[in-house]
Backbone as a ProteinNet text record, in pm:
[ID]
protein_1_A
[PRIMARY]
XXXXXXXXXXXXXXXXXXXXXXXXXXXXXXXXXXXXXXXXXXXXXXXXXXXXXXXXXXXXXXXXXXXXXXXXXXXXXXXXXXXXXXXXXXXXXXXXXXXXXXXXXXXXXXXXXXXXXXXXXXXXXXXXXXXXXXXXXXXXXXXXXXXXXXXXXXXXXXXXXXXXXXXXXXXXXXXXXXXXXXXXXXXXXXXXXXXXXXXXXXXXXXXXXXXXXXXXXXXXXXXXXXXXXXXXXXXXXXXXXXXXXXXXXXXXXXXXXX
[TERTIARY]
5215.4	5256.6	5299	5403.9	5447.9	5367.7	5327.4	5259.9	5370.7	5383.2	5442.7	5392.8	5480.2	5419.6	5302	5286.3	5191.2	5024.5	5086	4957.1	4909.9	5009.6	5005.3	4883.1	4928	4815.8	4680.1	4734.8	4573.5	4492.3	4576.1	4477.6	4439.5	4529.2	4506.3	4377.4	4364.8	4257.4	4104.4	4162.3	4023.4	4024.6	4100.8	4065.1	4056.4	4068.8	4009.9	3871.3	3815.6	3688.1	3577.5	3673.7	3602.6	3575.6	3691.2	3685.6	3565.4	3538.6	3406.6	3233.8	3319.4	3156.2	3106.8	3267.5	3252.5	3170	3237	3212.6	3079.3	3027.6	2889.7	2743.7	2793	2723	2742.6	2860.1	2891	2776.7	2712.9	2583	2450.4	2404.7	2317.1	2257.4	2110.4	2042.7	2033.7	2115.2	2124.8	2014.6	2027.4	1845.4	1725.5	1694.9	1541	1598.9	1675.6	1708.9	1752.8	1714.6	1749.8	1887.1	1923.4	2086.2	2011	1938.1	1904.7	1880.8	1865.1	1840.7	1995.5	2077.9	2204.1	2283.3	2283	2301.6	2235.3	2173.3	2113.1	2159.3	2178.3	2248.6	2320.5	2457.7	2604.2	2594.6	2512	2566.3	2561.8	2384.6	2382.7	2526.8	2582.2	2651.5	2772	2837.4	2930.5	2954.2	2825.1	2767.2	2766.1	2646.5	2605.6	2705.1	2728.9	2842.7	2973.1	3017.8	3148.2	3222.9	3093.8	3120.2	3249.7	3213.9	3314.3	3231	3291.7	3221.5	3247.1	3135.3	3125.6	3156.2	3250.9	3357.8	3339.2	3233.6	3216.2	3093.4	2992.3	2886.9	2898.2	2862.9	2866.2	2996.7	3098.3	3217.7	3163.8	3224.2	3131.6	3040.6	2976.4	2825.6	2794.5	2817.3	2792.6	2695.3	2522.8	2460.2	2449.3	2541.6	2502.8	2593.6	2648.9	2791.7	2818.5	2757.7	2852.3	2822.8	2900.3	2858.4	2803.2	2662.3	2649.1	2662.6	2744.7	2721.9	2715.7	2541.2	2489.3	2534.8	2611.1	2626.6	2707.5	2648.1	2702.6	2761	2698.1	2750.9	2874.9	2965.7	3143.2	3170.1	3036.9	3114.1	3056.4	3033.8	2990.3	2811.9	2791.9	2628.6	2580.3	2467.2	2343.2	2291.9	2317.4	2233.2	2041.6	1908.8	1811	1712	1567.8	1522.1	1414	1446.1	1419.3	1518.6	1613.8	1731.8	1700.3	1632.1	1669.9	1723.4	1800.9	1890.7	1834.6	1886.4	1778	1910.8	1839.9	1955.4	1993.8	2129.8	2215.9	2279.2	2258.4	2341.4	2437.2	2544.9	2672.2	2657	2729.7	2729.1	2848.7	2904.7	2995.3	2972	2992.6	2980.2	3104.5	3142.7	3277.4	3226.8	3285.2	3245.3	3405.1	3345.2	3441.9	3434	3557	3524.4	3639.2	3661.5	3716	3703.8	3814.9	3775.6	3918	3927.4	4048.7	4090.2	4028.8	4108.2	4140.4	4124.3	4242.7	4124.9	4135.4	4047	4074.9	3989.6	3998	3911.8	3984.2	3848.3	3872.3	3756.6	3795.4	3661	3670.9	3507.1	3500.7	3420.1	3406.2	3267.5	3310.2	3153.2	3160.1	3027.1	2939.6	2841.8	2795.2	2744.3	2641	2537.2	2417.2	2317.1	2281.1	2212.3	2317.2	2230.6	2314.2	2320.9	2495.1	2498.1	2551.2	2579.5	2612	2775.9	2805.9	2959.1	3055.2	2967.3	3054.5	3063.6	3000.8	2952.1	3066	3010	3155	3318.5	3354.8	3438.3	3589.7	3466.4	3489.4	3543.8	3455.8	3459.5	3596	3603.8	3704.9	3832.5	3830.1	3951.5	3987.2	3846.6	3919.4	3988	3937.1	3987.7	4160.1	4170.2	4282.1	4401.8	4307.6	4446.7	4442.3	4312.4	4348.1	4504.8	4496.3	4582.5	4760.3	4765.7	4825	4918.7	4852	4843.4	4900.5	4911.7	4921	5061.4	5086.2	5208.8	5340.6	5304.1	5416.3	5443	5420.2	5395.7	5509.7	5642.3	5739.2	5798.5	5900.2	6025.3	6093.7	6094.5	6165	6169.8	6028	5938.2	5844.6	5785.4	5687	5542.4	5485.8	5361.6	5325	5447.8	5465.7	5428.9	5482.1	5502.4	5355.9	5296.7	5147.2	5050	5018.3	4997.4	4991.7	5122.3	5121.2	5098.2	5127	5063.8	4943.3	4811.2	4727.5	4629.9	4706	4665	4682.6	4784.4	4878.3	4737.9	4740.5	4635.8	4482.9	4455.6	4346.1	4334.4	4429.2	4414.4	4464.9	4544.1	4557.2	4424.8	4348.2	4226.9	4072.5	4102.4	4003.3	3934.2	3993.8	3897.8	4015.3	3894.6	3955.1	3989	4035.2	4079.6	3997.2	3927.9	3892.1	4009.3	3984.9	4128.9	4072.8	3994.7	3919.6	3922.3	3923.8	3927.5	4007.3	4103.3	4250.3	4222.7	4297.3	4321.9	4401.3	4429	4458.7	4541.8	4601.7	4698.3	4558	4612.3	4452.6	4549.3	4431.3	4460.5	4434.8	4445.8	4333.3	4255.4	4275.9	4198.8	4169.3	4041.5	4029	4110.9	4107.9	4170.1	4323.1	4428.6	4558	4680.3	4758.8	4901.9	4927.7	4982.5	4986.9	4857.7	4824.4	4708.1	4793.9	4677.2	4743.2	4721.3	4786.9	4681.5	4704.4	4589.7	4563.6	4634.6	4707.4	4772	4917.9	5003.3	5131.5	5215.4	5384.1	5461	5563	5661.8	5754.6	5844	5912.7	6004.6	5969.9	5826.7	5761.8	5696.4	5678.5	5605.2	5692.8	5632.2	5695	5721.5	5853.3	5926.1	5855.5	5819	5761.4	5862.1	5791.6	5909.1	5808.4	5875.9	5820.8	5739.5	5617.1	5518	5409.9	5422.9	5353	5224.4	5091.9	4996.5	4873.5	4823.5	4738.7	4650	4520.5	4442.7	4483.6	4433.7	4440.5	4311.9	4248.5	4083.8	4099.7	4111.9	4117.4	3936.2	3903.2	3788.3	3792.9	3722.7	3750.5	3647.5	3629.9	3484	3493	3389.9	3395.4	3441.2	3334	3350.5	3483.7	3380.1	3484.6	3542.3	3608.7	3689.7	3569.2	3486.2	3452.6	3347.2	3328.1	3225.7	3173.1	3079.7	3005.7	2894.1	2902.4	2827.2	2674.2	2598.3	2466.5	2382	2271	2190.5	2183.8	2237.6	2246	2367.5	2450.1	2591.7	2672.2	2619.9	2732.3	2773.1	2666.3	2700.7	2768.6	2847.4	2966.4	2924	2891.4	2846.3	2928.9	2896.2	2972.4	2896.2	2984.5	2886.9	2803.5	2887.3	2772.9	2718	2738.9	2611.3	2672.4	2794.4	2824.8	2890.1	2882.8	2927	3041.6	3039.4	3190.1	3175.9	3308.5	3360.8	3478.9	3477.3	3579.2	3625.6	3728.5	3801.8	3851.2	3865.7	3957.2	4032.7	4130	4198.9	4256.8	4334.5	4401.5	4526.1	4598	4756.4	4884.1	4928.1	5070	5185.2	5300.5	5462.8	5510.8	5544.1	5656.7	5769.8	5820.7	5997.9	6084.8	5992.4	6017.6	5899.3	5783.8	5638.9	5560	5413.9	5294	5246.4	5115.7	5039.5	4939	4792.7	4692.8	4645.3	4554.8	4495.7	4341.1	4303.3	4203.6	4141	4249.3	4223.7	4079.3	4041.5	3890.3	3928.9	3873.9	3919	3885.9	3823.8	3746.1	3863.1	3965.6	4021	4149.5	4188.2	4301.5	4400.8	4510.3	4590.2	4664	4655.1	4717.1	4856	4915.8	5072.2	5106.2	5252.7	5306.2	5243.1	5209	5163.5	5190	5228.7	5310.8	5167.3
1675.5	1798.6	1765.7	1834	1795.5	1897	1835	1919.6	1968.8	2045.8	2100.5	2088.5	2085.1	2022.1	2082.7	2206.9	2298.8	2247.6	2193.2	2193.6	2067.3	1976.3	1774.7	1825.2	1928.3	1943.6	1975.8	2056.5	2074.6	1995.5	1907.4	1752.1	1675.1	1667.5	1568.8	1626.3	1748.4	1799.8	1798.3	1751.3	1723.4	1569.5	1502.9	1358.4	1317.9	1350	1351.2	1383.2	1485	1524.6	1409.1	1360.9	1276.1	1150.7	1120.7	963.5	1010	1114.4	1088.8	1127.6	1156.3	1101.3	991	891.5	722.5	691.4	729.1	673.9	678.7	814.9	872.4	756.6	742.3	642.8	467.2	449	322.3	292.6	368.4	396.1	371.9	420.3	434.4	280.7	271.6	160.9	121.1	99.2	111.7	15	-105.5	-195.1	-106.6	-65.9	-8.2	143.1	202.6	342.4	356.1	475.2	471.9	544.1	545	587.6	755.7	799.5	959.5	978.5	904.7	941.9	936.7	853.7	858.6	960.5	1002.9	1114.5	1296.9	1267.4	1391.1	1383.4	1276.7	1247.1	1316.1	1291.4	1281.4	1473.4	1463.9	1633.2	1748.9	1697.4	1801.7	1801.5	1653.6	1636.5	1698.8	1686.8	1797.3	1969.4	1968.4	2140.7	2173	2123	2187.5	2185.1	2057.7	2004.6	2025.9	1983.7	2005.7	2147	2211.7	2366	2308.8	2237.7	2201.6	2196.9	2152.1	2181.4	2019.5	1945.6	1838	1834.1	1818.4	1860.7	1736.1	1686.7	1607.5	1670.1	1723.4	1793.7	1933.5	1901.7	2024.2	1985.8	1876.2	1826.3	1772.1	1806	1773.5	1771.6	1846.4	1823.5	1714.2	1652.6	1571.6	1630.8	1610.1	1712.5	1624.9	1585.8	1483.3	1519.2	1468.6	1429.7	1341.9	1256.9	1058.2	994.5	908.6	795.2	704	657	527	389	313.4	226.5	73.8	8.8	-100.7	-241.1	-349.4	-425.6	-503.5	-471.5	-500.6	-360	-246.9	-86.3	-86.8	-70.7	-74.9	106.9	202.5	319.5	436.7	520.5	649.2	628.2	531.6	543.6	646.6	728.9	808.4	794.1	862.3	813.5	861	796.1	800.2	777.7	798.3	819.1	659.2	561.8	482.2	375.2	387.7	241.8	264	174.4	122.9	37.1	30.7	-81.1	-180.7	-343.1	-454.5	-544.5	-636.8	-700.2	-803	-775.2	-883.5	-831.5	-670.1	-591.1	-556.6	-537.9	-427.6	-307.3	-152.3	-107.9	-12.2	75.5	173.8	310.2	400.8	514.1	620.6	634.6	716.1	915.4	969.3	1050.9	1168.6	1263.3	1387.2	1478.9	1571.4	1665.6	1794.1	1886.1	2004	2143	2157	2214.6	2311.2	2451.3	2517.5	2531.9	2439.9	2480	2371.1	2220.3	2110.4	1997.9	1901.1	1793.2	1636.5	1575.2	1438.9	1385.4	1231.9	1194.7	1015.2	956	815	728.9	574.1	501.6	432.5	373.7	194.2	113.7	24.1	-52.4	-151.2	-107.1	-170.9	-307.6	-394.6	-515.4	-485.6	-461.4	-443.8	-531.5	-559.1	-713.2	-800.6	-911.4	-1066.2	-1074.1	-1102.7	-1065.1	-1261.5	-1255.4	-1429.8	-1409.5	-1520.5	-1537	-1500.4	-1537.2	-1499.4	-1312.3	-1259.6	-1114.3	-1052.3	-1122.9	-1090	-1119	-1221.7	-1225.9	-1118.8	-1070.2	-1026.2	-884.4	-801.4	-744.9	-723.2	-841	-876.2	-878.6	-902.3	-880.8	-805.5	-712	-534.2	-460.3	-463.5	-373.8	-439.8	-565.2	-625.2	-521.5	-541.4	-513.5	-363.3	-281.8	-161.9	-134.8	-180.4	-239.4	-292.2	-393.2	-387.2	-294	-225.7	-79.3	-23.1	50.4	100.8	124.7	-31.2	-103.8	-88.8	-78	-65.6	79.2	230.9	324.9	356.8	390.7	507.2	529.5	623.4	692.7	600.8	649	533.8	464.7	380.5	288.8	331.7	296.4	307.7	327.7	390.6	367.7	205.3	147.3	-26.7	-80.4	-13.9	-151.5	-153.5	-24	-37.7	-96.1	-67.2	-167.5	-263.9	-311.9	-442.6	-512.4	-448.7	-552.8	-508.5	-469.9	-474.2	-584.1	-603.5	-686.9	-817.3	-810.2	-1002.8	-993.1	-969.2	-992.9	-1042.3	-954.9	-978.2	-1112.4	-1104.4	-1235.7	-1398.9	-1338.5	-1514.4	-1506.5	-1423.2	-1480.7	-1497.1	-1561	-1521.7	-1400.5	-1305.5	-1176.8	-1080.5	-972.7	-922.4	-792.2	-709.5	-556.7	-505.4	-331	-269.7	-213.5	-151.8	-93.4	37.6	48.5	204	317.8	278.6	406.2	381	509.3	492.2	567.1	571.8	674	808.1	855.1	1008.1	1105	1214.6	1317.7	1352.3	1421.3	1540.2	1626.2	1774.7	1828.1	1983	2060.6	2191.4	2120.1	2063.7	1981.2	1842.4	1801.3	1668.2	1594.2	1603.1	1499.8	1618.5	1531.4	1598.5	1493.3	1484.1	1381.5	1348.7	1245.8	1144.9	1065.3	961.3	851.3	754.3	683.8	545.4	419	362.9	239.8	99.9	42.2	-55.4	-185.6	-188.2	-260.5	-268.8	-355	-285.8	-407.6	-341.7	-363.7	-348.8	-443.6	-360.9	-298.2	-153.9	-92.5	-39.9	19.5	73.4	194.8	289.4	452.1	476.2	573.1	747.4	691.2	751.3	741.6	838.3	736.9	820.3	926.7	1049.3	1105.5	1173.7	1213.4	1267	1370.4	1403.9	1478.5	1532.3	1360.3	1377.6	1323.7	1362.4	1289.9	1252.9	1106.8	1049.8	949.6	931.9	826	653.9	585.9	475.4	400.5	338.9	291.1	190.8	63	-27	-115.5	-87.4	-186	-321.2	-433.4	-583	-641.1	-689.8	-761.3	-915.2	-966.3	-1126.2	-1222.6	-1136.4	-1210.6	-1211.7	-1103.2	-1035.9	-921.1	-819.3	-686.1	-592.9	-652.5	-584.9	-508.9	-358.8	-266.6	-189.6	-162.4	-28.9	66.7	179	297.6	260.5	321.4	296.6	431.5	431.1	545.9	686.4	711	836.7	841.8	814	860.3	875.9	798.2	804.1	669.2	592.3	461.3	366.3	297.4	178.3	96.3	-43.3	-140.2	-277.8	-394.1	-474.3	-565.4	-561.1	-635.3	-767.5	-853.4	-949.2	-981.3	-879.9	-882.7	-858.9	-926.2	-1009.5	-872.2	-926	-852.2	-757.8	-587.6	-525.5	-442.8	-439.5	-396.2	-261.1	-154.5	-90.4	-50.8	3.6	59.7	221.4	285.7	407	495.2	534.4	601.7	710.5	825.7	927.6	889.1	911.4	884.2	1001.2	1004.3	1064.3	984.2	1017.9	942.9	1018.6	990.8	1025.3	1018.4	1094.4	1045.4	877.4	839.8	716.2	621.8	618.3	556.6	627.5	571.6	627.8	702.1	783.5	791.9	806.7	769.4	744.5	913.1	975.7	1049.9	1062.9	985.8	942.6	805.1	817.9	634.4	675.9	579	613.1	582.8	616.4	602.7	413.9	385.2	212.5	129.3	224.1	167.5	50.5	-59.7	-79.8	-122.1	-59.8	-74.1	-189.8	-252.7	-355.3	-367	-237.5	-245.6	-104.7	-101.1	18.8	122.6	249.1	380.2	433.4	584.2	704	820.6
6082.3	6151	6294.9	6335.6	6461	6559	6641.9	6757.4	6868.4	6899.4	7003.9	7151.2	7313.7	7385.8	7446	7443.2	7493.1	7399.5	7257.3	7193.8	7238.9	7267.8	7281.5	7419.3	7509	7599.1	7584.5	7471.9	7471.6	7416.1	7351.2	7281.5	7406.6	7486.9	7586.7	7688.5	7655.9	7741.5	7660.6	7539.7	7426	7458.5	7438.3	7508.3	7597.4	7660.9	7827	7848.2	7780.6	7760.4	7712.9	7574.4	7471.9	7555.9	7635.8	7734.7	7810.3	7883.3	7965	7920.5	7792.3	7681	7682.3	7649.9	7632	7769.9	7907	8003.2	7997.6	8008.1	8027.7	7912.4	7816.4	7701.1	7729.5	7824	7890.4	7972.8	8060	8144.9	8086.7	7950	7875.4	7858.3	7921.2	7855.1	7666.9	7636	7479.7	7419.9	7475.3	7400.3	7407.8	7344.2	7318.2	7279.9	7270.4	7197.5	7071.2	7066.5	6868.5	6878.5	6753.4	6782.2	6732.8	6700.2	6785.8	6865.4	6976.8	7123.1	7182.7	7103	7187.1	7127.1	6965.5	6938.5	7016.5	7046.2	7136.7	7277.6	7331.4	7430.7	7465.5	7376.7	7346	7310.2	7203.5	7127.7	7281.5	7400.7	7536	7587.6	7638	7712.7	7675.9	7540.9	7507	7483.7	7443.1	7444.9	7562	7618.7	7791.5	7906.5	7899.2	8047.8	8021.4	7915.5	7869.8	7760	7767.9	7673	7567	7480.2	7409.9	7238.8	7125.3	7031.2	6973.4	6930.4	6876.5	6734	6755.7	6558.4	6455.9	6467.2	6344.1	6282.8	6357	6308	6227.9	6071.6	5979.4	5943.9	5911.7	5868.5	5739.8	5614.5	5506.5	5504.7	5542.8	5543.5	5644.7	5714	5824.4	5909.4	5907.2	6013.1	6208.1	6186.5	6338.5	6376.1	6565.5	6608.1	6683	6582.2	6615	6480.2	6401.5	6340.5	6469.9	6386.3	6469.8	6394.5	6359.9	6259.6	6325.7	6288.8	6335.6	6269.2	6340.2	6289.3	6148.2	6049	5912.3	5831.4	5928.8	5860.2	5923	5836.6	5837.5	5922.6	5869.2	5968	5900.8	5912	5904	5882.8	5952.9	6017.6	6093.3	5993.6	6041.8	6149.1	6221.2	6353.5	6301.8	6343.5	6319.4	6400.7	6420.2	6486.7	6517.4	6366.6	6278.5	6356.5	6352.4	6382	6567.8	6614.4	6736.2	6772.5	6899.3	6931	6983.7	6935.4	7014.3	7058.3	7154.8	7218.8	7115.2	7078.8	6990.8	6872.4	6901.1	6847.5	6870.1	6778.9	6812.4	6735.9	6771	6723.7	6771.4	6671	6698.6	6712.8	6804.6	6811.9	6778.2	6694	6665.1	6673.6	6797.1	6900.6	6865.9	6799.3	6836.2	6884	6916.3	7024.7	7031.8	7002.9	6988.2	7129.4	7179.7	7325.3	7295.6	7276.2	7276.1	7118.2	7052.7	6892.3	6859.9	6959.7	6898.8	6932.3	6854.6	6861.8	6850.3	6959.1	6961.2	6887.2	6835.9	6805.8	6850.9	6858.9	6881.6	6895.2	6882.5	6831.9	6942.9	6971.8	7009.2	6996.7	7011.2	6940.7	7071.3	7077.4	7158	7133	7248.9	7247.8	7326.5	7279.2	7295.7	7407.7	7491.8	7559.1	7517.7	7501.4	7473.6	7362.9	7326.5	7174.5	7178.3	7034.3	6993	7023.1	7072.1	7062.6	6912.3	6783.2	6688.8	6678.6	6746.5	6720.1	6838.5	6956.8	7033.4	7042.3	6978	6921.9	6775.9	6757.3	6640.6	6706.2	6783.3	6882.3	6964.2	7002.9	7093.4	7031.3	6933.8	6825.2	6772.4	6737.3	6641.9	6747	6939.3	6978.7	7034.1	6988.9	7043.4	6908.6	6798.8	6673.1	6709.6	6747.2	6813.2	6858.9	6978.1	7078.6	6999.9	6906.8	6842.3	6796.1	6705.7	6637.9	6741.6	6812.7	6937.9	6967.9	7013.3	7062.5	6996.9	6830.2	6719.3	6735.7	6832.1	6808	6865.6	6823.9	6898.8	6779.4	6832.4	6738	6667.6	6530.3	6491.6	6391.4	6442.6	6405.1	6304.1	6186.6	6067.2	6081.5	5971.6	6005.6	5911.9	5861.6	5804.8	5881	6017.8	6147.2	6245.9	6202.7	6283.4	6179.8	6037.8	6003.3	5966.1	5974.8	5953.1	6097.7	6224.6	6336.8	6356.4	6324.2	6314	6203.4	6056.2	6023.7	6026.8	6079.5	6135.3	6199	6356.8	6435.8	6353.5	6278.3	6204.1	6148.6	6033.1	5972.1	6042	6213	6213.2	6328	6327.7	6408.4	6269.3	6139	6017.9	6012.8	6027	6006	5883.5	5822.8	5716.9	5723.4	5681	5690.3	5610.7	5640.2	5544.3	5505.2	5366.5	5322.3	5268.3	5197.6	5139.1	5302.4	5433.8	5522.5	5629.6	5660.5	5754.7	5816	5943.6	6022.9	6004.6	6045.7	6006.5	6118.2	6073.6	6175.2	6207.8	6285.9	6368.3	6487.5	6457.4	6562	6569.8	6471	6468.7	6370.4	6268.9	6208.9	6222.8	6200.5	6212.6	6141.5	5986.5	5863.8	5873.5	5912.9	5839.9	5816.9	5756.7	5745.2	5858	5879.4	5725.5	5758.3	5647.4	5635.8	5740.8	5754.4	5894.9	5803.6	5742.2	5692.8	5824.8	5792.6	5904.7	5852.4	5755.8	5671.6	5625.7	5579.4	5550.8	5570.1	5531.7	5549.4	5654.4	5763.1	5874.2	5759.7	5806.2	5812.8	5657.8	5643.2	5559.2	5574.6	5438.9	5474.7	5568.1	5617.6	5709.9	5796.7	5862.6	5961.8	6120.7	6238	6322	6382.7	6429.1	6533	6631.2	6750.2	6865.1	6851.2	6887.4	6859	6747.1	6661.1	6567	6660.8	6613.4	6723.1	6558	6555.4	6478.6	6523.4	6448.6	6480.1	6485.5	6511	6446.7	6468.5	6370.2	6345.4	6305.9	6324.6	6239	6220.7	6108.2	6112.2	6033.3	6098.5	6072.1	6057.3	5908.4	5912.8	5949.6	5946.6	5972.3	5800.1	5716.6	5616.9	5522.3	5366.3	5269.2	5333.3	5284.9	5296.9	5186.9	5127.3	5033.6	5061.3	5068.4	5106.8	5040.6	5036.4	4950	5014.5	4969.2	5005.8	5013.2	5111.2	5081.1	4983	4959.5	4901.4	5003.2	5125.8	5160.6	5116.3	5100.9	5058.1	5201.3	5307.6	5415.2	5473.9	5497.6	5550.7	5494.1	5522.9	5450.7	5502.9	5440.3	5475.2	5432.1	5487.2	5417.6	5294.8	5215	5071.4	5056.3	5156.9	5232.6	5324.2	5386.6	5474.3	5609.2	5674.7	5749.4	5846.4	6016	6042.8	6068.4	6128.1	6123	6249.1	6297.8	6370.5	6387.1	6448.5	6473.6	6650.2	6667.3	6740.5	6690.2	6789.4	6735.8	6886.3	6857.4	6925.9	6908	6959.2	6916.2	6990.7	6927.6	7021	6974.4	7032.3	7017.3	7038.7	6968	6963.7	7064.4	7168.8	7243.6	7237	7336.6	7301.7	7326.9	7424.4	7428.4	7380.7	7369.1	7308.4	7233.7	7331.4	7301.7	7383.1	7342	7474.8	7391.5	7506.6	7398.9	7468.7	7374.4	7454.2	7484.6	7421.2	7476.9	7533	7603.2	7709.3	7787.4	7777.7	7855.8	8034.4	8143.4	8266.1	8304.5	8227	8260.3	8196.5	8066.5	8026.5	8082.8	8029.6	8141.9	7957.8	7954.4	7796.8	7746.7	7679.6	7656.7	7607.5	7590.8	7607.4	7698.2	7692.2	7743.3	7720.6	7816.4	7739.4	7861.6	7795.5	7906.7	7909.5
[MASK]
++++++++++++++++++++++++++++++++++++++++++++++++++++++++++++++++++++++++++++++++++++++++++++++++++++++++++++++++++++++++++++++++++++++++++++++++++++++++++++++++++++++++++++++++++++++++++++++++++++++++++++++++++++++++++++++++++++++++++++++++++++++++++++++++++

């Protein structure tokens, strides 16, 4: 769906919001907290301070508003009162947020204390193909060409793509057209044009690609064990690029953005 520019604002005023969630959780002693303490955190700080509505909570049945997913969980991790954070963890917080009718949404995973170089690495690479992704974004241009430079990146640094979960349109709704895959072909799928506005998530494990559901029916994990990583963003096509709209203020972008 094409957004119109009055609405592109009002996203940008939902991501703008959502960036100083990130900031605000950037602060947070995270070694020794459970990811319900950072979930309660996060849900005041958007309710109370930001009178805004945390739009992942009561989304399918979703009763929280953050995935927290630790380490080897690929993504839609429970936050609990049970999982505390210890130093040499990563983990992702994927954080939404609805202010006016229109909603952002976007992740990042975090490095907990002193994490191992292979853990940061990995890290260091999902938010690069982020970034990637990103870069392939104007008029024109495919949603072939974002993923396929998202997974180049991936695979010439040995890391693997999930493929079972994409990014997505958004914007009175969270989930809307088109799907993003983090994968692909250039000068493949839908043709971008100016004021379409969508996610892009790419998650990258170390090992296999191969994932499965756990026994609550929300967490994705990886099948051996090994660790995963995501990124996420909301962006819009401009007339000449991108723009992200929820660049965080700490952020500094790794390609062009208007």
């Amino acid at each position: 769906m094409i957004k119109q520019p009055e609405e592109l604002e009002r996203m940008a005023e939902s991501g703008r919001l959502l960036a100083s969630v990130f900031r605000a959780v950037d602060q947070l002693p995270l070694a020794g907290m459970s990811t319900m303490q950072v979930n309660d955190f996060v849900e005041k700080m958007i309710v109370e301070d930001l009178q805004a509505r945390p739009a992942s909570k009561g989304q399918y049945g979703f009763p929280y508003v953050l995935n927290a997913s630790i380490n080897q969980v690929v993504c839609h991790g429970m936050p609990s009162a049970s999982d505390v954070l210890n130093s040499g963890d990563i983990v992702n917080f994927d954080i939404t947020l609805e202010k006016n009718g229109y909603i952002a949404d976007s992740s990042k995973t975090y490095l907990v204390g002193e994490v191992s170089y292979a853990a940061k690495r990995l890290v260091d690479v999902t938010y690069q193909a982020l970034w990637k992704g990103i870069a392939a974004v104007r008029p024109g241009a495919t949603l072939g060409d974002v993923g396929h430079a998202i997974e180049r990146h991936a695979k010439k640094n040995g890391y693997t793509i999930v493929r079972e979960y994409c990014g997505h349109g958004i914007g009175r709704e969270m989930h809307e057209e088109p799907q993003v895959l983090h994968y692909g072909h250039p000068r493949t799928g839908q043709v971008l044009q100016e004021g379409m506005v969508f996610t892009i998530e790419p998650m990258l494990n170390q090992g296999n690609r191969a994932v499965r559901t756990e026994a609550d029916g929300w967490a994705v994990v990886t099948r051996d064990g090994k660790l995963s990583a995501q990124f996420e963003h909301t962006v819009a096509v401009t007339k000449s690029g991108v723009r992200v709209l929820t660049l965080r203020p700490d952020e500094k972008p790794l390609c062009a953005v208007q």
